[in-house]
Structures are given as C-alpha cells and as structure tokens.
N, C-alpha and C positions, 0 to 999 in steps of 0.2 A: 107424678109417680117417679122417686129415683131409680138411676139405671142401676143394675146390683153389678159389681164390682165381679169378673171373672179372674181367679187363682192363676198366675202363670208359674206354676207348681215345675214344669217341665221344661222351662225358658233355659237354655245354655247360658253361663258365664263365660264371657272368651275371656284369655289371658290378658285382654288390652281394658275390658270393662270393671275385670276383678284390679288391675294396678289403676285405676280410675280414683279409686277411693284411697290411697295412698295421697292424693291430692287437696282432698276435701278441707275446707279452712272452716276454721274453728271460731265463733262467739270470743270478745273481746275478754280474756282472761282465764281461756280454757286453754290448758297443751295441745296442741297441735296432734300429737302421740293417740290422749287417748281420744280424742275426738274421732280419729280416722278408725283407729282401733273398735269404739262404739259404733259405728255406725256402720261399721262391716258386718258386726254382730248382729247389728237389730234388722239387716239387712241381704245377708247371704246364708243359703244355707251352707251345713257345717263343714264339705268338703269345699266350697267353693271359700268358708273362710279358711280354712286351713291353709290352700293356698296365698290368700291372702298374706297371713300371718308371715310366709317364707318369705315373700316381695318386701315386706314391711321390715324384716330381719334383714335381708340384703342389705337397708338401705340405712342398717344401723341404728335403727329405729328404737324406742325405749318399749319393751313391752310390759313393764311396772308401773309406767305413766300414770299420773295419777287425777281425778277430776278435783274442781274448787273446792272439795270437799274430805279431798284427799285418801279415796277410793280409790283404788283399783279396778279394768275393767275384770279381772280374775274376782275381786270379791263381791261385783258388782252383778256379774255371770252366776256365783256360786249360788246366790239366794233365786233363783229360777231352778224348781223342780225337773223341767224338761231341760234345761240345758248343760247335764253333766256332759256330753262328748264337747261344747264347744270349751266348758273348763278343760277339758283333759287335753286341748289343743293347746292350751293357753301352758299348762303345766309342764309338757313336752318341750315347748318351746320357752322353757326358762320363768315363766311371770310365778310369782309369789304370791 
C-alpha cells in the first residue's frame, strides 16, 4: 500500500528558499530566465512567487524569456484557467 502524500499547503517560504530558485540550472538548450521563472511557478504559491519575481527583477533578469519553443512563461501561464493572479504578477512586472 502507498503512503498518500500530505499537502504542505501552510509550509512558510523564507526569503533565502524563495531566492533558491533564482538558481536552478536549466536542461542543455533551455534559458536559464525562463527555466527558473517556470519552476517558481509550478512551484510557489502566488505571493510567494510574487516575491520571487522582484528577486528575479533585482537581478536584471529577462521576464519575457522565452522556452525552445519560444513561449513565454506569461503565455505559457495564460492558458491555465486558475492561474490569472500569477499572470497579473507577470503583467505588473513588465512580461508581454
């Protein structure tokens, strides 16, 4: 019998594990931009990306980045029903 997976729905992001992924390397051929940018996404909820997003801005970062396919993570975001407030992050902070 598998063990069923517990939600840490309530887990705090500190400010050293949200600039964590500011790090993250990227598959041989992918931007670097949206890689870290995607995976914050698929990964934080949306105040914890938000701030994300500012660390990531700091650091001059591309938020139009685009994946091999030359998506955007804003249009990439836009086709997910639940995910208008993480576009409206994206929009606020400049992505197209």
């Amino acid at each position: 019998m598998a063990k069923e997976k517990t939600a840490a729905l309530d887990e705090v992001w500190t400010e050293a594990r949200i600039r964590e992924f500011l790090d993250t390397k990227p598959a041989a051929g992918v931007d670097a931009d949206h890689h870290a940018l995607l995976n914050a996404y698929q990964q934080m909820r949306v105040d914890d990306f938000e701030k994300f997003v500012g660390f990531f801005l700091e650091q001059g970062r591309n938020i139009n980045a685009a994946d091999p396919k030359g998506r955007t993570l804003l249009s990439y975001v836009a086709e997910h029903a639940k995910s208008a407030d993480y576009a409206d992050v994206l929009r606020r902070n400049g992505a197209q």
